[in-house]
C-alpha positions in Angstrom: 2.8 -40.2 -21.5 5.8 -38.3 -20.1 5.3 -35.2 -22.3 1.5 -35.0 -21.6 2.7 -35.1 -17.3 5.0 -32.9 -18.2 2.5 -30.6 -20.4 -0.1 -30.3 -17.8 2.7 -29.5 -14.7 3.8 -26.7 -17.0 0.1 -25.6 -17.9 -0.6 -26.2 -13.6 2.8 -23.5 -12.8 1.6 -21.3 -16.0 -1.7 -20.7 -14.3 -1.3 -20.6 -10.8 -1.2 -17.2 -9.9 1.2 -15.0 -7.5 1.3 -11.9 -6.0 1.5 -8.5 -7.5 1.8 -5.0 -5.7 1.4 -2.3 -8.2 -0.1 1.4 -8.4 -3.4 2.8 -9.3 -2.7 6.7 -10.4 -5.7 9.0 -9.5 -5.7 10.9 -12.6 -4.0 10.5 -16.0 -3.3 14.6 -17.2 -1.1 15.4 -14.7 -0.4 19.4 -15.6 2.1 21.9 -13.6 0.6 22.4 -10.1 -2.1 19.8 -9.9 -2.7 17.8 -6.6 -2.8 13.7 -7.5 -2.7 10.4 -5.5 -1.0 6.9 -6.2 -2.5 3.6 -4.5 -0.2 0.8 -4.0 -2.7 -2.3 -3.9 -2.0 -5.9 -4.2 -3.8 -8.8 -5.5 -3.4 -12.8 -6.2 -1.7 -13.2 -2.6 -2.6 -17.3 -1.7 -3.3 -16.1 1.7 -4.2 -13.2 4.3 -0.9 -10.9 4.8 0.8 -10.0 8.4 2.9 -7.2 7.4 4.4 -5.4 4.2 6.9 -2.7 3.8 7.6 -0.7 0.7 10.0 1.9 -0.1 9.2 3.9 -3.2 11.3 6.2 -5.2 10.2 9.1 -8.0 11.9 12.0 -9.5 11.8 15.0 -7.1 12.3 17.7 -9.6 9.0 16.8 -11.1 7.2 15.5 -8.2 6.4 16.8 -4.9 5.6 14.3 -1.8 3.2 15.6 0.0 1.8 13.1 2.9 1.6 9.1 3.2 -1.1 6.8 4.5 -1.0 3.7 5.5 -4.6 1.6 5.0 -6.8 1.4 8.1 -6.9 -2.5 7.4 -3.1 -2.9 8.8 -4.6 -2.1 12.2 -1.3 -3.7 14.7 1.2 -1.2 13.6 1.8 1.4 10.6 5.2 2.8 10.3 6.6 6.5 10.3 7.5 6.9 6.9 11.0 8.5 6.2 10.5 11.0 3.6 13.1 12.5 1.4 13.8 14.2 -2.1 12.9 11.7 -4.5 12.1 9.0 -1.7 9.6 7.6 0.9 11.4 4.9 2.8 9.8 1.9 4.8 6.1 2.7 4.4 4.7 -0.3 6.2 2.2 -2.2 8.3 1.4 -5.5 10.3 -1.8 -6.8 11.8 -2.6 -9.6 14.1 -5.8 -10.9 11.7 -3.8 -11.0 8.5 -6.0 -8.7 5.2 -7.5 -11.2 3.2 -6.9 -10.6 -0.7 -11.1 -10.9 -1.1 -12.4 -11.7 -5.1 -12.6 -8.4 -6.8 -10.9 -6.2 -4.2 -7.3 -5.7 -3.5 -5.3 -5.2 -0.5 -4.7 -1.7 -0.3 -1.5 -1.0 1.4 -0.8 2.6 1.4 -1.7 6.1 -0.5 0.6 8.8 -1.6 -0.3 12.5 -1.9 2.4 14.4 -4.8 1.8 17.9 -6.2 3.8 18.5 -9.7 6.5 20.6 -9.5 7.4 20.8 -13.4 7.1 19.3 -16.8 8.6 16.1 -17.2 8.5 12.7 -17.1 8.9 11.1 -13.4 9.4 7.1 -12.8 7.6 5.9 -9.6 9.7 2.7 -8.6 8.7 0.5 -5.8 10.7 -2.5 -3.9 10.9 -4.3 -0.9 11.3 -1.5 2.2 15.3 -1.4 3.1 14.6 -1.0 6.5 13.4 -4.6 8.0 10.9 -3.9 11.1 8.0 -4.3 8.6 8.5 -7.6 6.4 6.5 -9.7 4.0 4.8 -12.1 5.7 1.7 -14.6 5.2 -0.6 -15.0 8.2 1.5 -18.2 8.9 4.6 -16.3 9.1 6.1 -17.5 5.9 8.0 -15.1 3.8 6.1 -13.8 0.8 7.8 -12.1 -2.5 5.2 -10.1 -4.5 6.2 -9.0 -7.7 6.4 -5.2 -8.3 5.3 -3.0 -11.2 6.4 0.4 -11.8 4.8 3.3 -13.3 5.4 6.6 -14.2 4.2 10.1 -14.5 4.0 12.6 -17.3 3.8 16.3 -16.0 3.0 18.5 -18.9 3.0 22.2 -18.4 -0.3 23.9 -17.9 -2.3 24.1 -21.4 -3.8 27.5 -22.5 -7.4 27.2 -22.0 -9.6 27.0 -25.3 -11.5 30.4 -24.3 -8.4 32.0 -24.2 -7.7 31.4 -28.0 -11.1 31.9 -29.0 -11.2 35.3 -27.7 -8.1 36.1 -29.5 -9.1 34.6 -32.8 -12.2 36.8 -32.4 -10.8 39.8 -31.6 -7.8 39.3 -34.3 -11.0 39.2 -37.0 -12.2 42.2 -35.2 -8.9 44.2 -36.0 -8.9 42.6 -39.6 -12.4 44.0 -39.9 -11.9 47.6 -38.4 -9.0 48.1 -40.7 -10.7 47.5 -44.1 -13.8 50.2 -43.2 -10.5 52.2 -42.4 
């Protein structure tokens, strides 16, 4: 009896689920030069959020930041973002209503606009903003610890289009040609 009360707490805890805060990427070919965006959503908070802020680091000889937003749905305050090489500090928001994680759609806390600089390989790493004005909070005021996942992006340098080595294959057999008659 004890190890089946014991079983089903641990299967309860296994299964109950908590937050998460991660990043959607807009595209997955990220050449030289290209224009992308990152969403940092959220999903399985147990209830509506006051207020988050993130700070989120990447490697600034491969990426360029180029603007922040902050969701419409934190409609109380939205921060000022610090930006810096290789960081953009205390991205974050509050509202009076709380967003509601709702089935099938994540809380969508902020979107950032990078160009790619060079080829490489940049990590995006987020954590809890250092500056404390914007805080996790539920809608009850209680503290609330999401876990983070990190990503990262793989600039490659910008591939030589296909037309352009068809034309020189063609025109290669075209030289080949001329010089036999020759």
């Amino acid at each position: 009896m004890k190890n089946l009360i014991l079983s089903l707490a641990l299967l309860v805890s296994s299964s109950a689920s908590h937050a998460v805060v991660m990043m959607e990427i807009e595209k997955s070919d990220v050449t030289v030069n290209d224009i992308f965006t990152v969403n940092v959503i959220g999903k399985d908070f147990a209830k509506p959020l006051a207020g988050f802020g993130i700070d989120l680091d990447f490697n600034p000889s491969v990426l360029k930041l180029n603007s922040i937003s902050i969701d419409d749905s934190w409609e109380f305050a939205k921060s000022t973002p610090k930006q810096q090489a290789g960081k953009a500090e205390d991205v974050g928001g509050a509202s009076f209503f709380g967003v509601e994680n709702k089935p099938g759609a994540p809380i969508k806390f902020a979107r950032f606009e990078f160009m790619a600089i060079a080829d490489g390989l940049s990590e995006l790493l987020l954590k809890v903003a250092d500056d404390k004005v914007f805080v996790w909070a539920d809608s009850e005021g209680n503290s609330v610890t999401p876990e983070f996942v990190n990503s990262q992006i793989q600039v490659s340098s910008v591939p030589v289009p296909a037309a352009f080595w068809l034309m020189g294959s063609a025109m290669g057999w075209m030289m080949m040609l001329g010089r036999k008659r020759a």
